[in-house]
Backbone bond lengths (Angstrom), bond angles and torsions (degrees), N, CA, C in turn:
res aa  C-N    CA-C-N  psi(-1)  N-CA   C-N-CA  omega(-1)  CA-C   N-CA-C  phi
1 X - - - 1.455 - - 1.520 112.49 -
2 X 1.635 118.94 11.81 1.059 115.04 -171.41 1.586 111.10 -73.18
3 X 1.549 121.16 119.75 1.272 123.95 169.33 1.114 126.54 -67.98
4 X 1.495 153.82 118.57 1.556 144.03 128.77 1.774 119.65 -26.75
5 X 1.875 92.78 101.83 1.549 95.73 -174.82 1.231 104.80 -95.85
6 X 1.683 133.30 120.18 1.516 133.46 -164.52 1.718 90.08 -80.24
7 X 1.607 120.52 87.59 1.447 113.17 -174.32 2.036 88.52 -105.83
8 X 1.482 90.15 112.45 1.929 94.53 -179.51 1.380 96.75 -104.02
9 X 1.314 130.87 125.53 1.684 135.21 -174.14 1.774 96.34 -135.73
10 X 1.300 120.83 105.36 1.852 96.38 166.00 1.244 99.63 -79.98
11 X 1.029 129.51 13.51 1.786 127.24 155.59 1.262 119.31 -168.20
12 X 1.526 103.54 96.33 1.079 129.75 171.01 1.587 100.36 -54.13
13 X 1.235 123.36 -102.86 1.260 112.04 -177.32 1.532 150.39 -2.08
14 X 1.507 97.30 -16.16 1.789 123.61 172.39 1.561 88.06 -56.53
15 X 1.604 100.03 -69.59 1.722 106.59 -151.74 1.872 108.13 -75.54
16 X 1.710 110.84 20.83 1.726 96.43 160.12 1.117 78.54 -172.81
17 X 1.623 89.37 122.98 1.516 125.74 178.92 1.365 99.44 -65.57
18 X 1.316 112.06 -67.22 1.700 121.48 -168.33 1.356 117.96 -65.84
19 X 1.418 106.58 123.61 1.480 119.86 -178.28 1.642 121.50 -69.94
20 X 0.986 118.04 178.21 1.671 115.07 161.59 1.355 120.98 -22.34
21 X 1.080 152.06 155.48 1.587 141.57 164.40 1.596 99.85 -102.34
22 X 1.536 100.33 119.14 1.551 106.90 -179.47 1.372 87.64 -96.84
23 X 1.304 87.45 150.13 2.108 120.73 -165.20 1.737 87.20 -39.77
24 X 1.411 94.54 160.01 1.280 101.78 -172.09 1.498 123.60 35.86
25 X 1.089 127.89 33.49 1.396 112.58 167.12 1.838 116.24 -118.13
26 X 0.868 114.56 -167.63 2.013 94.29 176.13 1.393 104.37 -124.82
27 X 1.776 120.03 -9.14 1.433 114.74 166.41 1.943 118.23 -30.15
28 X 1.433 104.44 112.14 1.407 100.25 176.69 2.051 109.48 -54.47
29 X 1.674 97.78 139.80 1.408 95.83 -178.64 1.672 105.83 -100.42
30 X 1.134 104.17 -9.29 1.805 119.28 -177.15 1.344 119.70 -133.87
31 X 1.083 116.67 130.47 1.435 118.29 -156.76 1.644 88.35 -119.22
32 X 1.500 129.23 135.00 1.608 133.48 165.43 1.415 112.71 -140.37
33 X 1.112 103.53 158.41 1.227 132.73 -179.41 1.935 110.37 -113.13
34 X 1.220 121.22 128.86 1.131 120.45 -169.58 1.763 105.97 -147.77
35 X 1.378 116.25 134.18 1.640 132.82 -152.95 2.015 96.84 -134.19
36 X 1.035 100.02 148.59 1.300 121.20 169.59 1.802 132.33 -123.22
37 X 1.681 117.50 -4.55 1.176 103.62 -142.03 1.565 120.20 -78.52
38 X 1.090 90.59 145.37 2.262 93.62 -178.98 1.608 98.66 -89.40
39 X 1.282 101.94 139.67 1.227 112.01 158.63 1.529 134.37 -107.10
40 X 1.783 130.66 107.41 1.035 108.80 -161.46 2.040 117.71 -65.38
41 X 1.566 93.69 158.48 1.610 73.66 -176.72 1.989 89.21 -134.98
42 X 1.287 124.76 12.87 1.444 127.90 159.32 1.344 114.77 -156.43
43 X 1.243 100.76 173.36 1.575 110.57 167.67 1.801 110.99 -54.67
44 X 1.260 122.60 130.44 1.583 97.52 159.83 1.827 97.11 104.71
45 X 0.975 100.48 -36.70 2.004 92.68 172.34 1.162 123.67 -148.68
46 X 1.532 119.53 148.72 1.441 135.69 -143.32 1.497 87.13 -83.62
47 X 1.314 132.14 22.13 1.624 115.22 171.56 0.941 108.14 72.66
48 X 2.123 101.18 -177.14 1.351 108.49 176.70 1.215 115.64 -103.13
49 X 1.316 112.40 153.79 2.062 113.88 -169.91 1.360 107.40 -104.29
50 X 1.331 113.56 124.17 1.347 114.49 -178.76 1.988 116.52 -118.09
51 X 1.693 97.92 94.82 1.175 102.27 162.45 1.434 152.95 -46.51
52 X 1.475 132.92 111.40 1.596 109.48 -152.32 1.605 79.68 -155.84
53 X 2.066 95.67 144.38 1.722 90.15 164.96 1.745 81.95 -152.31
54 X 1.305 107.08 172.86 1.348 118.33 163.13 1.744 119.26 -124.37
55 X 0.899 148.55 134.62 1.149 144.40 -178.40 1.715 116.31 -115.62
56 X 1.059 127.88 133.71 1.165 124.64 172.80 2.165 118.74 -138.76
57 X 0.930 106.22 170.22 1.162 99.56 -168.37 1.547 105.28 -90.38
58 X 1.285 107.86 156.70 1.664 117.49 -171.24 1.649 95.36 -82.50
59 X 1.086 104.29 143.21 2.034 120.39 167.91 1.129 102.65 75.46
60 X 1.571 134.76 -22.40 1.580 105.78 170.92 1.628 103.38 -113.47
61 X 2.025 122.24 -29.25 1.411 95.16 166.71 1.832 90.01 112.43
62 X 1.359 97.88 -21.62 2.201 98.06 -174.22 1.620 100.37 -73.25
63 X 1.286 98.55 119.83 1.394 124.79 171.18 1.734 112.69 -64.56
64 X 1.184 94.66 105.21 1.650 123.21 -179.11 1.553 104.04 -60.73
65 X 1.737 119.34 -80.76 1.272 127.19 -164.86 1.552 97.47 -137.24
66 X 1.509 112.70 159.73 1.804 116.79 149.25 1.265 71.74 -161.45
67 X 1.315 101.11 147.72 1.667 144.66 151.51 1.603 120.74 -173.70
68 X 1.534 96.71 160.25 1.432 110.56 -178.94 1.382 114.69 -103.97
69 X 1.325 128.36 165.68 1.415 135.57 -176.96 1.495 90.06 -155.72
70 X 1.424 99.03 121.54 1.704 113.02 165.61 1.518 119.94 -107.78
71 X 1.494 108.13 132.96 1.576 106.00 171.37 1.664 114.94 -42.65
72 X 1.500 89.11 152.58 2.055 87.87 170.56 1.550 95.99 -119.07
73 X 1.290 121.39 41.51 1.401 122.15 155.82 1.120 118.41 -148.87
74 X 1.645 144.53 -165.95 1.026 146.67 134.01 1.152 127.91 -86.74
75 X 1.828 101.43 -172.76 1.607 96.91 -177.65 1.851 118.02 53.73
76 X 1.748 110.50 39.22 0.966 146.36 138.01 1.719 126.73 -69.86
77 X 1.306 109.14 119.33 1.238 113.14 171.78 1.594 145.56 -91.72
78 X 0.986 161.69 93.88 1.523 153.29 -161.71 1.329 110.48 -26.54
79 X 0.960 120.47 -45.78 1.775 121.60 -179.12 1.613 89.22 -76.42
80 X 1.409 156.65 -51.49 1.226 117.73 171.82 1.380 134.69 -63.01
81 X 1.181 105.60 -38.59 1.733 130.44 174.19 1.899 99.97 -48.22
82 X 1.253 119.29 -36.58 1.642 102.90 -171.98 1.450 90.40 -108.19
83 X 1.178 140.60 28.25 1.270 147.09 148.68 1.503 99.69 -85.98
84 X 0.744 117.87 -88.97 1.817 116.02 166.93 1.221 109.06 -23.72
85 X 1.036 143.32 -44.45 1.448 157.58 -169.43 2.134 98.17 -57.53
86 X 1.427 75.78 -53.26 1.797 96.70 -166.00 1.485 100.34 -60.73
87 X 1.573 111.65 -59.51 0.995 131.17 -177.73 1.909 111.08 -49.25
88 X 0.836 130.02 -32.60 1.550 155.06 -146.79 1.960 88.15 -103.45
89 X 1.623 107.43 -50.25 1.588 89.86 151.49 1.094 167.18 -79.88
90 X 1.649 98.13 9.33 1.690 126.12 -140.87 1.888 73.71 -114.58
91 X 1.486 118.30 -61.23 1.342 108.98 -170.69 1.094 113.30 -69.20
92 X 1.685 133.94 8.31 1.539 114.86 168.19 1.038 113.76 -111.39
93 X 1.341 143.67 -24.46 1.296 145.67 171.58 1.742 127.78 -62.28
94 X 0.821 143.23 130.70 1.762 121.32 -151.14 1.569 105.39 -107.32
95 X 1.575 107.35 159.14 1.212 130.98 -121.44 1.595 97.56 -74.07
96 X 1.534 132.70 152.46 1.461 128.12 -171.20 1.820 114.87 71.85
97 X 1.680 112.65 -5.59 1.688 92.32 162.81 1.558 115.87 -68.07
98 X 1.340 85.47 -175.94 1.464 125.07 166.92 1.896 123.50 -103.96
99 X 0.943 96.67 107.84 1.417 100.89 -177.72 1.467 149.51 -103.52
100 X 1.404 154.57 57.84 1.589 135.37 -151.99 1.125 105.79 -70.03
101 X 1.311 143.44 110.47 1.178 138.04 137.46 1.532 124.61 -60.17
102 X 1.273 149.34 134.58 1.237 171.39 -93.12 1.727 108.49 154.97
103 X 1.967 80.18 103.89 1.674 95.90 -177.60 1.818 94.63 -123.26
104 X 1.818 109.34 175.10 1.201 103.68 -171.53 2.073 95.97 -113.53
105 X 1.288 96.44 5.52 1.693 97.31 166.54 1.385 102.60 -96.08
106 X 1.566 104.60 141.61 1.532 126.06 171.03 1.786 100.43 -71.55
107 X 2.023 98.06 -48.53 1.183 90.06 -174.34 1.484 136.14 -50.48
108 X 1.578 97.02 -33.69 1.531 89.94 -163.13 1.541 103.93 -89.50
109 X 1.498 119.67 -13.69 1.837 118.03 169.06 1.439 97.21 -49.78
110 X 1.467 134.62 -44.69 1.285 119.84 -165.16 1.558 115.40 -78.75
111 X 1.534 106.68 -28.33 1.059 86.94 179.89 1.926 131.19 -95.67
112 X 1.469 67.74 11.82 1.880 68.18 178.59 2.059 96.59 -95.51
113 X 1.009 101.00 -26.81 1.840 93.77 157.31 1.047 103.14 -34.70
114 X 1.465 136.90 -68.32 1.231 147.84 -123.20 1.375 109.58 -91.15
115 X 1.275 109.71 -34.71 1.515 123.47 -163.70 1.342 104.15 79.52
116 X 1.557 115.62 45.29 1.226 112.72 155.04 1.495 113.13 58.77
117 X 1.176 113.36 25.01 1.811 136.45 -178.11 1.443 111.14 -109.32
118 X 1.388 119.96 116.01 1.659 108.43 168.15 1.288 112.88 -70.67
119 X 1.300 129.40 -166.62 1.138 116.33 -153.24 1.614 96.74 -101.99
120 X 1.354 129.05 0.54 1.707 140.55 -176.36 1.406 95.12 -97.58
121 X 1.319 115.49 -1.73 2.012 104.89 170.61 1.889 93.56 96.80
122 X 1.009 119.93 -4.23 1.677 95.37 -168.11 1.965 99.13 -106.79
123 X 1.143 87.26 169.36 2.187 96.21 -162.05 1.545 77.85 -83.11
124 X 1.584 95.21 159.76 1.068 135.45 172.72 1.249 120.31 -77.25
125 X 1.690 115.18 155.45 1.508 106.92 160.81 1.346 107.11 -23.09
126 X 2.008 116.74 159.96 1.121 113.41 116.26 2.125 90.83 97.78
127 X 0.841 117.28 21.97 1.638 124.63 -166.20 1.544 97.71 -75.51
128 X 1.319 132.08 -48.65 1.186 116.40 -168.25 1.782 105.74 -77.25
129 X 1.201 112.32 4.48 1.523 107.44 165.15 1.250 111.16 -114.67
130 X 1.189 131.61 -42.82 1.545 114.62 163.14 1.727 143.01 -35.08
131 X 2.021 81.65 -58.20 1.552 89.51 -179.50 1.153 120.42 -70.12
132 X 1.574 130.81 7.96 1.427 156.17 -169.38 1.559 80.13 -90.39
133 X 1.709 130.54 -91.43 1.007 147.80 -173.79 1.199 105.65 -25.39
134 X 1.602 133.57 -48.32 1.344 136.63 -165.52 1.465 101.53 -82.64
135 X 1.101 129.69 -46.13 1.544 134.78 -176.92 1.852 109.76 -50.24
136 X 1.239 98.21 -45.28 1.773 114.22 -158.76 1.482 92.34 -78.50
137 X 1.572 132.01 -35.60 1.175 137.03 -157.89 1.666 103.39 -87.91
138 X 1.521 105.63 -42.91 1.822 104.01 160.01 1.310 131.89 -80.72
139 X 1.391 122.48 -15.28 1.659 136.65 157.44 1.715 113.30 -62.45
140 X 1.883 105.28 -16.51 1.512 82.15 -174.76 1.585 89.63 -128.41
141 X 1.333 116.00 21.29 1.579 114.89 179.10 1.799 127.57 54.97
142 X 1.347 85.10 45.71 1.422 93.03 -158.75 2.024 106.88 -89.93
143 X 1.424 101.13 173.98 1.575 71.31 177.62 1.991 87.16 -147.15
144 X 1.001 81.24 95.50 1.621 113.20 176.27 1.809 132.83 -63.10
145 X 1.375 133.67 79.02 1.037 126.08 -177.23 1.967 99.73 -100.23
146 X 1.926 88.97 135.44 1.399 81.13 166.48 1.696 98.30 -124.94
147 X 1.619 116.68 155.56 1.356 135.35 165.75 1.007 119.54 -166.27
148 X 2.095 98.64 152.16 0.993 122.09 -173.66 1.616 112.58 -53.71
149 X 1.430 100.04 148.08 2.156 116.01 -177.39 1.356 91.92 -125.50
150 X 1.379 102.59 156.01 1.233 107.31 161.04 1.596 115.82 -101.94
151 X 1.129 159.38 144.88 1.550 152.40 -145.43 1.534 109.92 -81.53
152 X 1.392 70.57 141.87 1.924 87.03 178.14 1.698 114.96 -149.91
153 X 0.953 110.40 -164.03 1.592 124.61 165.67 1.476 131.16 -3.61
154 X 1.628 70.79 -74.08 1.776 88.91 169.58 1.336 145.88 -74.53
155 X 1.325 99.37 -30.77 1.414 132.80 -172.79 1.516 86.49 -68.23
156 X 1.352 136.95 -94.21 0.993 144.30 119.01 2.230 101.69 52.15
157 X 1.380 88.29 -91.54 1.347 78.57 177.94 1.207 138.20 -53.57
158 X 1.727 106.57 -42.68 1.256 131.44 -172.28 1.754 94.57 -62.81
159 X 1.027 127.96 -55.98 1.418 119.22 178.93 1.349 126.50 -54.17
160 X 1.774 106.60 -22.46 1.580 90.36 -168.43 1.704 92.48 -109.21
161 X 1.422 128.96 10.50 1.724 126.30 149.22 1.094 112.25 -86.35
162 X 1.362 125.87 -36.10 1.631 121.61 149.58 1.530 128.52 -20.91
163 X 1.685 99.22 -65.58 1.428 114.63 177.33 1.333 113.96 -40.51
164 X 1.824 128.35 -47.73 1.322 155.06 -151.82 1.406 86.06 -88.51
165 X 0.617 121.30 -65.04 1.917 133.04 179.52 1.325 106.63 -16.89
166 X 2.150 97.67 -71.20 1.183 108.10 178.90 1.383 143.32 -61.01
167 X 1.199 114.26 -31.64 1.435 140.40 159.02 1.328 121.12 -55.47
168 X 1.578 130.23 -19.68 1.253 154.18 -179.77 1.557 87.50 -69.08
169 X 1.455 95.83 -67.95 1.794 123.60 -149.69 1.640 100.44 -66.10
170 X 1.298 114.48 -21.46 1.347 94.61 -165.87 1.694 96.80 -118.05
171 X 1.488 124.67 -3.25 1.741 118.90 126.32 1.388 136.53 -30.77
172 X 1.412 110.83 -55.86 1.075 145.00 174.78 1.588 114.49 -47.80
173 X 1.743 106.06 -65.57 1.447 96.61 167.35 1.653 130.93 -107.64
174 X 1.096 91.04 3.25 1.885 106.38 165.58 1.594 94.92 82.23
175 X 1.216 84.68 172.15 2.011 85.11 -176.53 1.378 93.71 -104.62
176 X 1.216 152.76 19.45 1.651 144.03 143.84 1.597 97.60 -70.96
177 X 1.707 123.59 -42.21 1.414 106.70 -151.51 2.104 84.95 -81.95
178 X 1.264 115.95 -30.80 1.536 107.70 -168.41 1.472 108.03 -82.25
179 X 1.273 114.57 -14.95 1.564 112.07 169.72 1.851 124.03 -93.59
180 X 0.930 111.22 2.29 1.730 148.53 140.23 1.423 117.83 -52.11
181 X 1.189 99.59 -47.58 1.319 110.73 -164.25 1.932 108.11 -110.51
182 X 1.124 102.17 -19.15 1.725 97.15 160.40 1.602 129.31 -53.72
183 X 1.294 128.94 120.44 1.258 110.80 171.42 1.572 127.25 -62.27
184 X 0.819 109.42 149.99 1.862 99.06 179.73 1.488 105.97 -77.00
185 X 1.343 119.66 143.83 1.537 142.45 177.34 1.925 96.40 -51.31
186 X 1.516 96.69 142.30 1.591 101.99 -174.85 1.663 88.36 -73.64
187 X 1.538 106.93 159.80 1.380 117.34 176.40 1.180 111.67 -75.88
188 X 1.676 129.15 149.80 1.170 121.99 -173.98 1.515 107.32 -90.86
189 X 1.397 129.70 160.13 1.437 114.54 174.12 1.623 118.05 -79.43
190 X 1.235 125.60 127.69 1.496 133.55 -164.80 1.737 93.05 -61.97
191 X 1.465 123.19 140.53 1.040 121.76 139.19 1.249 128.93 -32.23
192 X 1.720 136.17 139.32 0.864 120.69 139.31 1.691 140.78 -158.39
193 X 1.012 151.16 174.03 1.888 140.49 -165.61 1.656 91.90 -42.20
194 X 1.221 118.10 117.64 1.631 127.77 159.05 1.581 108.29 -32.68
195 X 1.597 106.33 -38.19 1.699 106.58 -173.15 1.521 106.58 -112.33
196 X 1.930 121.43 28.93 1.233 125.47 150.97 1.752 110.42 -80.28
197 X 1.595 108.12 117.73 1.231 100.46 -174.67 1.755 109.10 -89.05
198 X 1.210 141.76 161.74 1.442 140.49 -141.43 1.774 87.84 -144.57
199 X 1.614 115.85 129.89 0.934 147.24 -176.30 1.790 99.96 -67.23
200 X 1.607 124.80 96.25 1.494 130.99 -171.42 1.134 108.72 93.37
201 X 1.838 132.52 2.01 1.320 128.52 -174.85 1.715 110.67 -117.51
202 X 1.198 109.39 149.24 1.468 98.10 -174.36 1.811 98.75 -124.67
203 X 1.203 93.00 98.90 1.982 109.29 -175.64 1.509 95.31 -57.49
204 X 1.493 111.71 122.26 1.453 110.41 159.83 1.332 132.00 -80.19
205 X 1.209 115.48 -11.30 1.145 138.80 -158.77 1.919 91.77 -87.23
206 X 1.419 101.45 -61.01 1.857 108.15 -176.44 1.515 96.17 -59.07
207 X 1.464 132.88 -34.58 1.635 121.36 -169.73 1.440 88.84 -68.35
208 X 0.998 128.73 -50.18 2.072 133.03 -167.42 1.768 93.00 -44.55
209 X 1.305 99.19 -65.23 1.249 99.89 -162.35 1.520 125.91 -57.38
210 X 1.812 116.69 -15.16 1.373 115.20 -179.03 1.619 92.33 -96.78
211 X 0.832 125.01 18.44 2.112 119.97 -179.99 1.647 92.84 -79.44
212 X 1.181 103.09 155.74 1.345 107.50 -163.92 1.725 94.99 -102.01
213 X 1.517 120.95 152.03 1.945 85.97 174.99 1.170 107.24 -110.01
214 X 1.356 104.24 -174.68 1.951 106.76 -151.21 1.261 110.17 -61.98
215 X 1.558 126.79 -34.55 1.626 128.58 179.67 1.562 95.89 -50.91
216 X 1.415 133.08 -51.22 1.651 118.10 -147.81 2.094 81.05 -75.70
217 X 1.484 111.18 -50.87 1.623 109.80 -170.83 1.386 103.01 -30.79
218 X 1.570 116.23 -58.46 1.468 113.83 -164.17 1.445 114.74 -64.48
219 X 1.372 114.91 -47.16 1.101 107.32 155.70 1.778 142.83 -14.85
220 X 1.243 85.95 -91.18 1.748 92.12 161.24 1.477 126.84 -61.94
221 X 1.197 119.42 -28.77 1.465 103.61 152.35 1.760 122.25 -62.05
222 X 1.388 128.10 -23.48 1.174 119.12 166.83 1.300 133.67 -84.29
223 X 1.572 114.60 17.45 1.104 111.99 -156.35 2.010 89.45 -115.25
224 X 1.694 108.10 -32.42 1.038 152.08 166.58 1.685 102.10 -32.69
């Protein structure tokens, strides 16, 4: 799926400041761009997610890798899909660089600060794709910054070969095999009488209501 990106720069070097990363230094040596977007394709599921990044090298601008990877299910999300995205840059670049990755969520720059930790200690959406991301990124000693961009060029492209991607992918498995493969929507909780009591549930509302109120209490204590 590897695309030919017609990237024409008479100076590349304008658009990345940072040069090679000489050993020991933390200057990023690869600069990427990394995309997530789902496309819905029914009622009822978040579509298919089509992962895509491009990477190129810092100070000269030569395009390393781009490719896409599309879900083979639905009920795919964008915040996993540009995790994959990320991830999709971590396995092409070789082992001990330096990297910026460049996403168009604020959210997820912060949370890969974070280690993907809210701020109460517990993981984030989305764990069986992250902690994938985190594993691959310390197996190859990599040293990984991701942040928010504001849109350009690439972004831009990468989304609309994405789009093509997706449309491939969901030929490919027909909308019986991706509507198969949707999870069903969690059930909503039924309304019901505040003083219907629920079989394993303890209604607070019905305990309120058998409290006696303080006039009858005082009462019977004065009678006492």
């Amino acid at each position: 799926m590897n695309k030919p990106f017609n990237y024409c720069d008479p100076d590349p070097s304008s658009k990345y400041e940072a040069g090679p990363s000489p050993e020991g230094t933390s200057e990023p040596g690869y600069f990427a761009w990394a995309v997530g977007p789902c496309f819905p394709v029914f009622v009822g599921s978040s579509g298919v997610t089509v992962s895509g990044w491009e990477i190129r090298k810092s100070g000269t601008g030569e395009l390393v890798d781009r490719d896409f990877i599309a879900s083979r299910n639905a009920n795919r999300r964008e915040w996993e899909g540009t995790i994959m995205g990320i991830a999709g840059v971590c396995e092409m670049v070789p082992a001990g660089s330096v990297v910026l990755v460049k996403v168009r969520q604020k959210e997820m720059a912060e949370a890969y600060s974070s280690g993907f930790l809210r701020t109460s200690g517990k993981p984030m959406a989305g764990q069986e794709f992250w902690s994938k991301l985190l594993t691959l990124i310390a197996a190859k000693s990599l040293r990984v910054s991701v942040e928010f961009a504001l849109d350009d060029a690439v972004f831009e492209s990468l989304r609309e070969d994405a789009k093509g991607e997706g449309i491939k992918q969901f030929d490919r498995l027909g909308e019986d095999g991706l509507r198969s493969s949707a999870k069903p929507p969690k059930a909503k909780r039924l309304d019901r009488s505040p003083f219907e009591a629920v079989e394993g549930e303890v209604d607070q509302q019905l305990l309120i209501s058998r409290r006696r109120s303080p006039a009858r209490r005082k009462g019977r204590a004065a009678k006492k």
